[in-house]
C-alpha positions as CSV (number, residue, x, y, z in Angstrom):
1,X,246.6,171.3,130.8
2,X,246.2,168.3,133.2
3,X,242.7,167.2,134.3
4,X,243.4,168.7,138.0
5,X,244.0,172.1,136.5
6,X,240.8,172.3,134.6
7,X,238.9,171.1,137.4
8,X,240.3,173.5,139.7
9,X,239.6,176.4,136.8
10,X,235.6,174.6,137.0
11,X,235.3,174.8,140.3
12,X,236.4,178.7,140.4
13,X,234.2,179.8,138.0
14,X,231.3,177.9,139.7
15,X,232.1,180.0,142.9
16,X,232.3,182.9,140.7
17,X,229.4,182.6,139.3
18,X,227.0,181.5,143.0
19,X,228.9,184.5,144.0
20,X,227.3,186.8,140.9
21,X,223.9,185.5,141.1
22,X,223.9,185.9,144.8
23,X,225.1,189.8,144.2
24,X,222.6,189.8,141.5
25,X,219.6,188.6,143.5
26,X,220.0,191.0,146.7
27,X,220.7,193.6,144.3
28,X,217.1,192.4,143.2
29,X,215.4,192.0,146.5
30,X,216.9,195.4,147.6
31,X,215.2,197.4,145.0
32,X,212.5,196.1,145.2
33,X,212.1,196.4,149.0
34,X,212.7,200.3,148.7
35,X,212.5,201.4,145.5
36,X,209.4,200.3,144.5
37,X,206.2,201.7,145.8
38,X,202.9,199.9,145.7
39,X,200.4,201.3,143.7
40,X,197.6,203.4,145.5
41,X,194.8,201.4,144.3
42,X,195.7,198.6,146.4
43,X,195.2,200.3,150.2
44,X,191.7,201.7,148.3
45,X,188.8,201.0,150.0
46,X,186.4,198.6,148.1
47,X,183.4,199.7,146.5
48,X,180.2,198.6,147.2
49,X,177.8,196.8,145.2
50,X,175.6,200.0,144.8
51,X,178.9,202.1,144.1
52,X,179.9,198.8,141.3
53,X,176.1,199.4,140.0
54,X,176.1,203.0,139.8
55,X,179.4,203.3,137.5
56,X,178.0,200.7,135.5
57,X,175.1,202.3,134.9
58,X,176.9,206.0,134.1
59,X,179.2,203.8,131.5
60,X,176.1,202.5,129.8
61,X,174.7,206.1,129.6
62,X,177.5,207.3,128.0
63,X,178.0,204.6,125.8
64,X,174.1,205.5,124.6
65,X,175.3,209.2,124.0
66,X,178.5,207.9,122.3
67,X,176.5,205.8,120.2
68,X,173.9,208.2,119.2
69,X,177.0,210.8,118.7
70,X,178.3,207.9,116.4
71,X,175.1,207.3,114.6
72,X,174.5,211.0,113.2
73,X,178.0,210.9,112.2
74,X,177.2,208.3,109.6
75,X,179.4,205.2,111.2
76,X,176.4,203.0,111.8
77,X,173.3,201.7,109.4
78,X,169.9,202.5,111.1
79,X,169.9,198.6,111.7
80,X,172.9,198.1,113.5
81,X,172.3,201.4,115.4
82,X,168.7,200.2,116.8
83,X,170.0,196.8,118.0
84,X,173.2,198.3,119.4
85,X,170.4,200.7,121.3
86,X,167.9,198.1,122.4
87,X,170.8,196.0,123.6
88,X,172.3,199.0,126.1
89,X,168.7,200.3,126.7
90,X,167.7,196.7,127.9
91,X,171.2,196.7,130.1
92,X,170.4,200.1,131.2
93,X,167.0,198.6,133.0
94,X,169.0,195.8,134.4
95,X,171.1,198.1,136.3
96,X,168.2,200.4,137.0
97,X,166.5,197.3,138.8
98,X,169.2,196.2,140.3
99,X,170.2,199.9,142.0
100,X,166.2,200.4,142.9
101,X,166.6,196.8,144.7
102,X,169.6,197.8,146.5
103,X,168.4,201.2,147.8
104,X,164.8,199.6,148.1
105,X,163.9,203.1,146.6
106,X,162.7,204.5,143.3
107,X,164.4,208.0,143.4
108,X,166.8,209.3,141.2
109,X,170.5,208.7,142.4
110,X,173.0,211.5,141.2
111,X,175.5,210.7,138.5
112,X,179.4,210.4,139.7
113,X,181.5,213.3,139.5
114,X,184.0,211.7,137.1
115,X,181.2,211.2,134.7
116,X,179.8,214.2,133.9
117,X,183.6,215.7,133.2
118,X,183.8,217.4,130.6
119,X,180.5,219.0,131.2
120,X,181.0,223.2,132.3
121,X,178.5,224.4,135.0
122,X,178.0,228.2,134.7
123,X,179.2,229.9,137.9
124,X,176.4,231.7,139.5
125,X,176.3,235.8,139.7
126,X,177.9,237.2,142.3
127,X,175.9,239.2,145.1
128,X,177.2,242.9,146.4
129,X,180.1,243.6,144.1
């Protein structure tokens, strides 16, 4: 082969090969553009802070009643279990303050639906039937 020849075979399968990638990247861009959908979290709307505090706060409860659960199943000393208390206990009356100071009242806010799941509520009697 003379050098012209292989240059001209170079030069085709550089074309070729802008030609691919370019298939390549509006194949790309194209399913992107309508095949993927964004995920439904991002058009949420924000929580608050007092939203942020109360799920916090519902986490830290459960993680008391997981701990306690985890205790009286034998998977903890007496030791570890009382510091592992103290420590959510004490977080448990950060978050308190913190939601009392937000609200600027001491009253009792409800826990979140999703975290008392799990938890049946007895349906009450019916009337006239």
């Amino acid at each position: 082969m003379t050098s012209a020849m292989l240059i001209s075979l170079v030069a085709i399968d550089i074309d070729t090969l802008a030609v691919v990638a370019c298939v390549a990247l509006t194949a790309a861009v194209l399913i992107f553009v309508f095949m993927i959908r964004p995920d439904l979290a991002d058009s949420a709307p924000h929580r608050s802070h007092l939203d942020q505090l109360m799920e916090r706060r519902d986490i830290i409860y459960d993680n008391l009643r997981d701990l306690k659960f985890e205790y009286r199943t034998g998977k903890f000393a007496e030791e570890d279990y009382e510091q592992m208390k103290q420590t959510l206990e004490a977080e448990a009356a950060l978050v308190l303050t913190e939601i009392e100071r937000v609200t600027e009242s001491p009253g009792m806010l409800p826990r979140s639906d999703a975290a008392v799941r799990g938890r049946a509520v007895p349906a009450a009697p019916r009337q006239g039937s």
